[in-house]
Every structure is written in structure tokens, then in C-alpha cells.
C-alpha positions in Angstrom: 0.0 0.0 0.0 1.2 3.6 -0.9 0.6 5.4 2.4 1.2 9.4 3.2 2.0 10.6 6.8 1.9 14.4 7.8 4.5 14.9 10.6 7.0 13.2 12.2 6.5 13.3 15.7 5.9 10.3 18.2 2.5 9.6 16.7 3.6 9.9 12.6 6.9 8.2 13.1 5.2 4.9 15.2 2.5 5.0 12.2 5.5 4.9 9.7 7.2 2.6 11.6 4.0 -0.1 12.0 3.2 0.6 8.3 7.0 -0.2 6.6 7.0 -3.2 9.0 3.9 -4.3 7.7 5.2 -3.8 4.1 3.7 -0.5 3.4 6.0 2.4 1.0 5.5 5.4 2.9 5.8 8.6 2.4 6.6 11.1 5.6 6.1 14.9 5.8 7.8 17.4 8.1 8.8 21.2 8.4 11.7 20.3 10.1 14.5 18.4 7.8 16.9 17.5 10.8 13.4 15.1 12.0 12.8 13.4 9.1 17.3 13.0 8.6 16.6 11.4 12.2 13.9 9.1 10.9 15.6 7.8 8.0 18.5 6.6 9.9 16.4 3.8 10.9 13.6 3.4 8.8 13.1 2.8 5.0 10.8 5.6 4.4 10.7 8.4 1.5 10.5 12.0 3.1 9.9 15.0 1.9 10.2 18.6 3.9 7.7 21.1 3.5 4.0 22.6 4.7 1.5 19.3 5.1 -1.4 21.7 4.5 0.1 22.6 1.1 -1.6 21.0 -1.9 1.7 21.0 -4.3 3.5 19.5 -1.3 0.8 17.0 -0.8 0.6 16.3 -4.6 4.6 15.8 -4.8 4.2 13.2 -1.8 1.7 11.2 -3.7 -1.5 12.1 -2.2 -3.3 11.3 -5.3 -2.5 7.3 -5.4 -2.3 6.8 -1.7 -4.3 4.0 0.0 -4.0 6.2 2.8 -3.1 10.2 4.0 -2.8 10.4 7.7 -2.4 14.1 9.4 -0.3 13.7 12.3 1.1 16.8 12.7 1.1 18.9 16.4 -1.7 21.5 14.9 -5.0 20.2 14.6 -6.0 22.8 12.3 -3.4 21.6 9.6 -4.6 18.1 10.1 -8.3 19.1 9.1 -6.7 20.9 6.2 -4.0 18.2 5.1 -6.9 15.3 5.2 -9.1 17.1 3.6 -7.2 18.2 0.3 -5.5 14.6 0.3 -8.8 13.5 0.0 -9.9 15.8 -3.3 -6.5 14.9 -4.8 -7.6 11.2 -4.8 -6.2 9.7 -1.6 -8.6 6.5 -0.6 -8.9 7.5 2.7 -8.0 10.3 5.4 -6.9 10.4 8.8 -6.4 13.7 11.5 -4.9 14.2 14.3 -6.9 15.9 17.3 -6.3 17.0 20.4 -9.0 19.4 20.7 -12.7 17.9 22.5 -14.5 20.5 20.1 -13.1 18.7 16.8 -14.6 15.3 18.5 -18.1 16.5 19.3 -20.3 15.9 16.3 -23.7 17.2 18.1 -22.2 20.5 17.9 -20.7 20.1 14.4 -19.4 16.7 12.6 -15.9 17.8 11.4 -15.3 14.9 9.2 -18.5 14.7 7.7 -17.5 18.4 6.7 -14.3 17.9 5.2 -14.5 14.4 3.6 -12.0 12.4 6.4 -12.4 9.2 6.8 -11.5 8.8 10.4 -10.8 11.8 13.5 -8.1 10.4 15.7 -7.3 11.8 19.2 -4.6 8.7 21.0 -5.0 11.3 24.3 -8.9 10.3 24.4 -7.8 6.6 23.3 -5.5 6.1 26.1 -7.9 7.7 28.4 -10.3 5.1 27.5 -8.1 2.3 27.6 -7.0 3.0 31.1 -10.2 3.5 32.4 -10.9 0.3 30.8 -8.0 -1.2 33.2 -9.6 0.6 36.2 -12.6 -0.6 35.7 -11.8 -4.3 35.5 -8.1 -5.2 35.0 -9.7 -8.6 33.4 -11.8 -6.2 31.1 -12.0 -7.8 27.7 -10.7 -6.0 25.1 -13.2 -4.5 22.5 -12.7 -0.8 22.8 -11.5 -0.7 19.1 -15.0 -2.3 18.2 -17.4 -0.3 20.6 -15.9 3.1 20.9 -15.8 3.0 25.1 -19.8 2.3 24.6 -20.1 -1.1 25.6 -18.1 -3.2 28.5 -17.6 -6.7 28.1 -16.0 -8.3 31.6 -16.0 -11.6 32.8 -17.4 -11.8 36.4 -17.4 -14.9 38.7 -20.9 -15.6 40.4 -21.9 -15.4 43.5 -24.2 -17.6 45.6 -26.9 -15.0 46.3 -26.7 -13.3 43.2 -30.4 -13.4 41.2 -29.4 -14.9 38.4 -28.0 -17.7 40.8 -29.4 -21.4 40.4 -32.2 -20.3 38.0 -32.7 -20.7 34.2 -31.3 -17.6 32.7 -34.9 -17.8 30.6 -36.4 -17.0 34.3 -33.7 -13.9 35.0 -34.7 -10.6 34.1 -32.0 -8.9 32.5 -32.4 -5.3 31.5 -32.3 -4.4 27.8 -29.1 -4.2 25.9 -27.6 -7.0 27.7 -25.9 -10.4 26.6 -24.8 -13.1 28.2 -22.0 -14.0 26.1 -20.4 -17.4 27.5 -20.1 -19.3 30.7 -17.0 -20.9 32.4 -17.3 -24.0 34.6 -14.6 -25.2 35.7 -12.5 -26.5 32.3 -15.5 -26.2 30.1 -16.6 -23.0 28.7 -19.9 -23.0 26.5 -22.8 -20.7 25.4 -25.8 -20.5 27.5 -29.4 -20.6 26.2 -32.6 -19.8 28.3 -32.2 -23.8 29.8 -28.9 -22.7 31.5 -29.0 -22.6 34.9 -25.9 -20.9 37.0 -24.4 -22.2 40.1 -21.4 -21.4 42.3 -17.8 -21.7 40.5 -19.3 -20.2 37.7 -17.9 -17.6 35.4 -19.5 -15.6 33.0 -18.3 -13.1 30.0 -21.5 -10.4 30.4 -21.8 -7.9 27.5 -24.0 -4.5 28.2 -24.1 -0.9 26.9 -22.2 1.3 29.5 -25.1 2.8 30.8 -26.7 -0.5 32.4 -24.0 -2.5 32.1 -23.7 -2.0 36.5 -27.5 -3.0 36.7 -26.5 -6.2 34.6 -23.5 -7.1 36.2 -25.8 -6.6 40.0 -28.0 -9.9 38.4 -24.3 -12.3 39.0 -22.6 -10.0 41.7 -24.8 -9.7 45.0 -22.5 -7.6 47.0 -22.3 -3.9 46.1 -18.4 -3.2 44.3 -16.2 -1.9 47.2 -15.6 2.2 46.6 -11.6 2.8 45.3 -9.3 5.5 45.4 -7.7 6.8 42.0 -5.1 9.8 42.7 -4.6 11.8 39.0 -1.3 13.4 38.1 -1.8 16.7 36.2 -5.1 18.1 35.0 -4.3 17.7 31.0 -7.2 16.8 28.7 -6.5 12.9 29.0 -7.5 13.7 32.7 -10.6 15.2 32.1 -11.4 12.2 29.7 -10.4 10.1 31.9 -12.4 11.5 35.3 -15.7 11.3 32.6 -14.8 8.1 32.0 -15.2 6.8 35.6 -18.3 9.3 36.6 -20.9 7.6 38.0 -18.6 4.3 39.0 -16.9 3.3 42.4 -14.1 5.5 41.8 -13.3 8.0 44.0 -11.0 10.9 42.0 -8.6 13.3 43.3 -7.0 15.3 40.6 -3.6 17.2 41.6 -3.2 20.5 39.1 -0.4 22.4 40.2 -1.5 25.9 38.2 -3.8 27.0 40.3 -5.9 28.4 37.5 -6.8 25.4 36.1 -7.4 23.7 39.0 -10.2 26.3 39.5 -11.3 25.7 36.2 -10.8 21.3 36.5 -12.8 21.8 39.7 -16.1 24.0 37.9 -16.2 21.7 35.2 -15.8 18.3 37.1 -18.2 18.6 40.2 -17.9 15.4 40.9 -13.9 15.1 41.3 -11.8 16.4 44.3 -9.2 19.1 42.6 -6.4 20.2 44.4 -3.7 22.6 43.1 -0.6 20.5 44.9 1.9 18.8 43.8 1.4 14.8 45.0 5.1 13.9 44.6 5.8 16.9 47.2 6.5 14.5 50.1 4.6 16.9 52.7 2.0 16.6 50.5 1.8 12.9 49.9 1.7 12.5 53.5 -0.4 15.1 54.3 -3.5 14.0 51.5 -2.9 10.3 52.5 -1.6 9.4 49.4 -0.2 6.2 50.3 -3.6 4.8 50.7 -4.8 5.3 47.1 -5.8 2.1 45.0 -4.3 3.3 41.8 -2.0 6.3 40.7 -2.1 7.6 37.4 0.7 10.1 35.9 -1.2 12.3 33.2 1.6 15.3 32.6 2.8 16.0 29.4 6.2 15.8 30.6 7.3 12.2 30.6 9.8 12.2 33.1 7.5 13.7 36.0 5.0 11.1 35.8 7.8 8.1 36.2 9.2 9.9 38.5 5.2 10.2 40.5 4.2 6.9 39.6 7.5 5.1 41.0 7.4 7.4 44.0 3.4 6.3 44.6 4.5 2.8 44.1 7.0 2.9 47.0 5.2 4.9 49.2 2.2 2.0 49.1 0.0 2.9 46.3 -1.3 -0.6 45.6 -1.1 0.1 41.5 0.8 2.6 39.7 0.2 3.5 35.9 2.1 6.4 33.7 1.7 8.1 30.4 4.8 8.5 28.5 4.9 10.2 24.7 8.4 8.7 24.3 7.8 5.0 23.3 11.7 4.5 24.4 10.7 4.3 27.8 8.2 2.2 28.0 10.3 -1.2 28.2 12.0 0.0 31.0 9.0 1.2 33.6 7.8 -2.5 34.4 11.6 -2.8 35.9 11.1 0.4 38.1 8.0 -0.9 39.8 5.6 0.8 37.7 2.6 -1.7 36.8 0.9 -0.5 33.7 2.4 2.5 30.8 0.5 3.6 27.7 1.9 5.5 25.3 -0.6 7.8 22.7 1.7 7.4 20.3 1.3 3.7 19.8 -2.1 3.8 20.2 -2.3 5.9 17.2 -0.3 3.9 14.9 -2.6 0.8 15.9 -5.6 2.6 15.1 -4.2 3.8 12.0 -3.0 0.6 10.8 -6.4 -0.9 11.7 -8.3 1.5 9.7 -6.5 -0.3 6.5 -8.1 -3.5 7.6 -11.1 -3.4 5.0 -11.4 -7.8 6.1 -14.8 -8.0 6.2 -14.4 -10.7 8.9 -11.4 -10.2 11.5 -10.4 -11.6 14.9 -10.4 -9.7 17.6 -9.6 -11.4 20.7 -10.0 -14.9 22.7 -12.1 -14.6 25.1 -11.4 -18.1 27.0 -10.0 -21.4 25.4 -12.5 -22.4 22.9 -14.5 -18.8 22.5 -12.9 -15.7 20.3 -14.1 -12.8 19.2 -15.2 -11.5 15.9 -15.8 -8.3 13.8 -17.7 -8.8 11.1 -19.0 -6.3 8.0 -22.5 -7.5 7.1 -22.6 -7.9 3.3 -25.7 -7.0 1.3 -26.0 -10.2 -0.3 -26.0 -12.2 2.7 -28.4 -14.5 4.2 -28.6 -12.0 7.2 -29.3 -8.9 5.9 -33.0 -7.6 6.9 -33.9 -10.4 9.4 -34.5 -9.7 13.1 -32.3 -11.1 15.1 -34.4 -13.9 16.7 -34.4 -15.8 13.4 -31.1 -15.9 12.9 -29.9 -19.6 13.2 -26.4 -18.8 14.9 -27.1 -21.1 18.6 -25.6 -23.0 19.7 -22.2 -21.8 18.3 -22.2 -18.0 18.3 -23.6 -14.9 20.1 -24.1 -11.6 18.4 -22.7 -9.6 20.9 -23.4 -5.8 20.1 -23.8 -3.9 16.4 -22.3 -0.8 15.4 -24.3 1.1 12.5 -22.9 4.3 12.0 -21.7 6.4 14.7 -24.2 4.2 17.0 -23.5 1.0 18.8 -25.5 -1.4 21.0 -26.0 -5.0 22.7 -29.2 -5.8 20.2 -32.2 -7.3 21.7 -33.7 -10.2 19.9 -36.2 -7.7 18.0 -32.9 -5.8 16.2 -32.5 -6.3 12.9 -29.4 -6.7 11.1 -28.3 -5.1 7.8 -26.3 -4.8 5.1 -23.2 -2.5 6.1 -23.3 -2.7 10.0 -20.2 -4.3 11.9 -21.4 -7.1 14.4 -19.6 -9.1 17.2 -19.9 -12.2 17.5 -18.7 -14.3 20.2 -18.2 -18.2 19.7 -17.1 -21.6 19.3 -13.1 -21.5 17.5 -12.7 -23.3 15.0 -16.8 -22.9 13.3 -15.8 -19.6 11.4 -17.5 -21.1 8.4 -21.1 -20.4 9.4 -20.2 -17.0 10.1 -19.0 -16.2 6.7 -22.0 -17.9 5.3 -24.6 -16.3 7.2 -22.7 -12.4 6.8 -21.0 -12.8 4.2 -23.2 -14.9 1.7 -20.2 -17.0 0.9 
């Protein structure tokens, strides 16, 4: 594939770096020549120095044969502009950069829509969602590049007085936009139908939009989840994502902004977060606010080395888990050495959604959920036997589960009135190795 990157900072250079690897002849824009020499040293990329907004520049990079243009550049108004004229000089598809909230809210306006890009990519709202993710439930299954952050999917171990507890599930009222997706007994996992009947030992992979998902996961959990302590690093805008991520959970947040202006301004917009312009790695202040006893500390600065330097210092002073952000991939094989438990880096999260947005599979893999059960993404075709039909007469039991649907911009955990159709993206959860029914019912193969 012919591929055209916009700058070459952490998030342009991992994309080139994914896409050469992957056999990919890229082509890499900058301003700044001594970059790109850098780049070259170790990759086998083609670069050109000059202004990614310009259309001659663009044109001279091969915007009009690429597979792809992706706008990576540190200004998101150049990113709306370079995708855009890639796309009306005949580039396939467009990515751009965001940092900005305001470019990612399409009730106010829908920015790509406007300007013909394929995709909007912000890795700081990514890696927001994907730690919150690991907050949540460190066993969280991993469908986040499927559902957006709008749908969990854990697996939960029951307990005895739970409701759904030695009953037919057929007898348990679940609310709507729930699925139960598999159950684990001991060495056997299976799918359950309405005959299944839960007992102690049990574990179950649950699937529910956000919104209920707590209500659904109350049907296999009696006791209430135990309230936890998250201490947050630096009030950037992955810490705003971030605290709205975990509203309305067990979390309680304290968010340390040492400008004292925007912790005024953190605190107005976030009600229900503690703000407090202090520095936590002070050591005064980390005894003082009772650091220590935190559940989890998360280092959100834009400056690398402070939030090693806070999430080692949490760690030893007792925080039970420590994670940190870090922009420089470089460091992020060294951090589980220094005691730090988890590290994300927006850069690499980027380049893996960019190199996922050239996956036009109709059918792909996404995960395993147990031994036996995996995870599918699969394009509904218009010719296939599915297309049109409500989801209740759809033969896929006893080997699969349609899991959730994402039709547009919106995504759900159907009910057994949905119907399916030709262009949506399903998941379906079953059996390994009885693929074959799934391309002939979506796929008409």
C-alpha cells in the first residue's frame, strides 16, 4: 500500500514505523528536515520537507495514489486541512490528528463529515479510554477498538446470592441491551441458552451498553463493588477524559493540578472530582492528602519524566497500583523494571488505530475470550443471508452470540427484536474453529 504521513512526531513516526514493517511504501512529511534525517537513519521511508497543508507538497508526496493520508502533525487545524485536500486529490482514505474535544463533538458540528475524512483520531482520548478500561476491570476484555468506550464486556465470577444464581437464565430478568455471552465452569466453557442454569464456580463473559451495564453485572454480583481511590497526576485533557470516563462508577478521584488556575477551572467543570492545586510527589504533600492509601496512581503530565518519576514514588510509598503516560515509546520497556505496573503511550495507540483503519477484512479476529471462544468483527454484506432479518431468526445457537452492532456512529448489545443489515459491523462471540457459518450467514459465501 502507498501510504502518506503528515509529521513526524511520536505519533507519525510509530505509524510509519508499523506501516514499513507491515510492508507499506510510505511517504513522511515534516517542516523540520533534521526530523525526518533522524527518521531515515532507521527506517526505510521516503520523506519530503515542506508545509503538510500545502496542496503541491501533498501532490509531490503522492497524495493522489495513496491507500491512505494520515495528518499527524502537532496543529490540529493543519490536520483538518491536510486530510481534507488529500482526499480531493484522490487519496482513498484520510486520517487527522486531534487534540482538541471541540473537533470530537459531532452534536455541535461533525468535522469529518465536513471535510470528507475518513477517520478523526485523538490517541489522548484513546489512552484515556483504555485505562479507564483497566480501572474498571483489570480482566476487562478488550473490544474498545469495536465499541468506541460504549459497551463493556467483563468476565465476572458468580456469587451464591446473586439473582441470576441457580435459576434458568430464561427466568432472569436482565435489563435491555444486555448479553450473556459465555459461561465458564470449571475446564468447560460454552454458550448458555434460556435452559442454562448458573451455580457457584461459575464464570460468566457479560456484555451490556455502558449505561446499564452496572444494573446487569448486580444480576451475578450480590455484593455492592467496594468504593476505590484513584489519585490523578496533572489536569491535562486525557485527565478530564479520563475522570468522565469513571463518573458515575466506584471511583473515587482526586485530581492534583499544580497551576492554580486550572485547577479552579478542572474543579467548575468536574463537580464530581476532588481538585487540588498540589503537587502529590511533594513528600509533605503525599503524607499530608494520604496518598499512600490510594488504590491506583495515574501520571497524566505532558512531561514524561514527572509522571515516572510520581508513579514510581506512589508505588514505593504503598499505592497498591501505579500507571504512567509517557509520549516517548523509548521508555516504556524499562517502567515495568522500576516498579511501575501499567504505561501507555498515545503514540502507539495511534499507529494501531491507523494501521487498523487499512483492515477493510470484512471478517477479523479480535480477541480470545477463553480457550475455545474468540471474538469476531464482522461487515455485514448486502447479499447475505442475514441482511433484513430480526435477530431472533437468525440460526447462529448453539455456536455464536451476536454480541453488540455498530451502524454508524451508534453501537449497541441488540435485543432479539434488532434487525441486522447490510453494512453494519457485528460481534460475534463463539465456538473457534466454526468460522465457516459465520461467513455464510454475513457474508453470503
Amino acid at each position: 500500500m502507498n501510504i502518506v504521513i503528515c509529521g513526524g512526531g511520536e505519533v507519525g513516526s510509530h505509524a510509519a514505523e508499523e506501516l514499513t514493517r507491515a510492508g507499506s511504501a510510505v511517504t513522511l512529511i515534516d517542516a523540520d528536515e533534521q526530523k525526518l534525517r533522524a527518521i531515515t537513519d532507521t527506517m526505510d521511508v521516503r520523506t519530503l520537507v515542506g508545509n503538510a497543508a500545502s496542496a503541491e507538497i501533498l501532490r509531490e508526496a503522492g497524495a493522489a495514489d495513496a491507500d491512505l493520508l494520515v495528518a499527524a502533525t502537532n496543529s490540529d487545524e493543519v490536520n483538518l486541512v491536510a486530510s481534507a485536500v488529500g482526499r480531493a486529490l484522490g487519496a482513498a482514505k484520510s486520517l487527522a490528528r486531534v487534540h482538541h474535544s471541540t473537533f470530537l463533538n459531532k452534536k455541535s458540528f461533525d468535522y469529518e463529515k465536513h471535510f470528507g475524512i475518513s477517520e478523526l483520531l485523538c490517541p489522548e482520548f484513546t489512552t484515556a479510554s483504555a485505562i479507564a478500561r483497566t480501572l474498571r476491570n483489570p480482566a476487562a476484555l478488550a473490544i474498545e477498538e469495536f465499541a468506541g468506550g460504549r459497551i463493556d464486556m467483563h468476565e465476572l465470577p458468580i456469587s451464591d446470592e446473586a439473582p441470576a444464581t441457580g435459576r434458568p437464565l430464561a427466568e432472569v430478568k436482565m435489563p435491555a441491551r444486555t448479553r450473556l455471552a459465555a459461561v465458564l465452569r470449571k475446564t468447560d466453557v460454552f454458550l448458555p441458552d434460556g435452559e442454562t442454569v448458573l451455580s457457584k464456580g461459575d464464570r460468566v463473559v457479560l456484555v451490556a451498553n455502558r449505561d446499564v451495564f452496572d444494573e446487569a453485572r448486580a444480576m451475578f454480583r450480590a455484593e455492592k463493588p467496594t468504593r476505590k481511590s484513584v489519585v490523578l497526576l496533572g489536569g491535562t485533557p486525557m485527565c478530564v477524559w479520563l475522570c468522565e470516563a469513571l463518573r458515575e462508577r466506584v471511583w473515587s478521584i482526586r485530581v492534583f493540578e499544580t497551576n492554580r488556575p486550572r485547577a479552579e477551572h478542572l474543579a467548575e467543570r468536574l463537580p464530581w472530582v476532588t481538585v487540588l492545586s498540589a503537587d502529590p510527589t511533594d513528600k509533605g504533600v503525599f503524607a499530608e492528602e494520604r496518598i499512600a492509601l490510594a488504590d491506583v496512581f495515574v501520571g497524566l503530565l505532558d512531561d514524561d519524566e514527572d509522571n515516572i518519576v510520581g508513579s514510581v514514588m506512589a508505588k514505593a510509598g504503598g499505592v497498591s497500583e501505579s500507571i504512567a503516560v509517557v509520549q516517548q515509546s523509548r521508555y516504556m520497556d524499562l517502567l515495568y523494571h522500576i516498579g511501575i505496573d501499567h504505561a501507555y503511550s498515545p503514540g502507539m495507540v495511534a499507529a494501531r488505530e491507523i494501521t487498523n483503519l487499512l483492515d477493510d477484512s470484512p471478517i477479523r479476529r479480535l480477541a480470545a475470550l477463553a480457550t475455545g471462544i474468540d471474538a469476531y468483527q464482522i461487515r455485514v454484506q448486502t447479499t447475505a443471508p442475514v441482511n433484513g432479518q430480526v435477530l431472533r431468526r437468525i440460526q447462529l445457537s448453539p455456536n455464536w452470540v451476536l454480541g453488540a452492532i455498530r451502524r454508524n456512529d451508534e453501537v449497541w448489545v441488540p435485543g432479539a427484536d434488532d434487525v441486522v443489515q447490510g453494512g453494519d459491523i457485528v460481534l460475534l462471540i463463539g465456538k473457534h474453529g466454526e468460522e465457516q457459518q459465520l461467513e455464510e450467514l454475513f457474508l453470503g459465501k
